[in-house]
C-alpha positions in Angstrom: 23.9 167.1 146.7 25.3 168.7 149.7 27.4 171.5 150.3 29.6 172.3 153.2 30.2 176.0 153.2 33.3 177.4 155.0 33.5 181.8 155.6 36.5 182.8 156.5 37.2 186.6 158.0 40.2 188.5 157.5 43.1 186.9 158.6 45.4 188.8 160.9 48.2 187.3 159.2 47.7 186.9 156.1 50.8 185.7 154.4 50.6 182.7 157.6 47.2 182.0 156.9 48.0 181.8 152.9 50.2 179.5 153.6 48.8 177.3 155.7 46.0 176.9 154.0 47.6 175.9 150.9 50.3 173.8 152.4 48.1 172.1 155.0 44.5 172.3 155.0 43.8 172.4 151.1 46.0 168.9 151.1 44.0 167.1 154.2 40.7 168.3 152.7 41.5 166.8 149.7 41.8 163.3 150.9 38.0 163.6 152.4 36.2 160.4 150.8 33.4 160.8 148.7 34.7 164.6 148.1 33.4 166.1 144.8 34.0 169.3 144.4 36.0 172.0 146.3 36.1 175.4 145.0 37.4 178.3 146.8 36.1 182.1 145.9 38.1 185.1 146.7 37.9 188.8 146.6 34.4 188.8 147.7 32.5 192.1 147.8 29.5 192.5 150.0 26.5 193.9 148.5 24.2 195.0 151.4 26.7 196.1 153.9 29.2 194.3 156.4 32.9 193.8 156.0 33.8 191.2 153.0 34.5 187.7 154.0 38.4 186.9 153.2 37.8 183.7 151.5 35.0 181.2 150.7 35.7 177.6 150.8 32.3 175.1 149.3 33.0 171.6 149.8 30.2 169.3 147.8 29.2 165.5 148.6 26.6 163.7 146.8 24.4 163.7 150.5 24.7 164.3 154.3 25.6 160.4 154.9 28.6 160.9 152.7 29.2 164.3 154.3 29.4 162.4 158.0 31.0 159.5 157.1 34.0 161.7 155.8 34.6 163.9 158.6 34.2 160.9 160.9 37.6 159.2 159.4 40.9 159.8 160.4 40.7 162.2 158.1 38.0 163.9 158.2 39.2 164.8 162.0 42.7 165.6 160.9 41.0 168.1 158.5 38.0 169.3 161.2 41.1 169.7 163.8 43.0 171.7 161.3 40.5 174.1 161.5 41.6 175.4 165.2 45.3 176.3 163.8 43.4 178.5 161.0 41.4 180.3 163.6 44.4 181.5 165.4 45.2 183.9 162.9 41.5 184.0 161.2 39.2 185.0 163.8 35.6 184.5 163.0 35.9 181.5 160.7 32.0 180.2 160.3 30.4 176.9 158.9 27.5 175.5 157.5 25.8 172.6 155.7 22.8 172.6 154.0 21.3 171.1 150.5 21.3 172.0 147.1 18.8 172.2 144.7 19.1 173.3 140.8 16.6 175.4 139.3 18.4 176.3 136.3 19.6 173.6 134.0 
């Protein structure tokens, strides 16, 4: 499995942001292929310091091939190009991709 995690700082609008995240990017992320499973966590409290990320998105695919091929579609670069209108009014917003591994069954 791999996870595409998403960090997004406080937006300086948030009532814009909410909305379009919910309107538009939660609805062309959802059409990634080979998506399976996208959570979102909220009201995040930082444990060793540093100001609290706003929201948490974690995008899972069963590996990186699956990962690529998505954001290569049409949609996949809808989606990625989305991302610029969010970082208007969420400065900051961070990325990452990296593997899973379970440990506890």
């Amino acid at each position: 499995m791999i996870r595409f995690l998403v960090v997004y700082n406080q937006p300086t609008d948030v009532k814009a942001f909410e909305q379009h995240y919910r309107e538009v990017h939660i609805p062309l992320t959802k059409k990634l292929a080979g998506l399976r499973r996208y959570t979102l966590s909220r009201n995040i409290a930082p444990i060793r310091g540093g100001e609290p990320y706003y929201l948490v998105a974690e995008l899972d695919w069963d590996n990186r091939d699956a990962l690529r091929q998505a954001f290569q579609s049409p949609e996949g670069q809808a989606t990625a190009a989305d991302v610029a209108n969010l970082a208007k009014i969420c400065p900051g917003v961070r990325s990452m991709i990296y593997e899973l591994e379970e440990v506890l069954e």
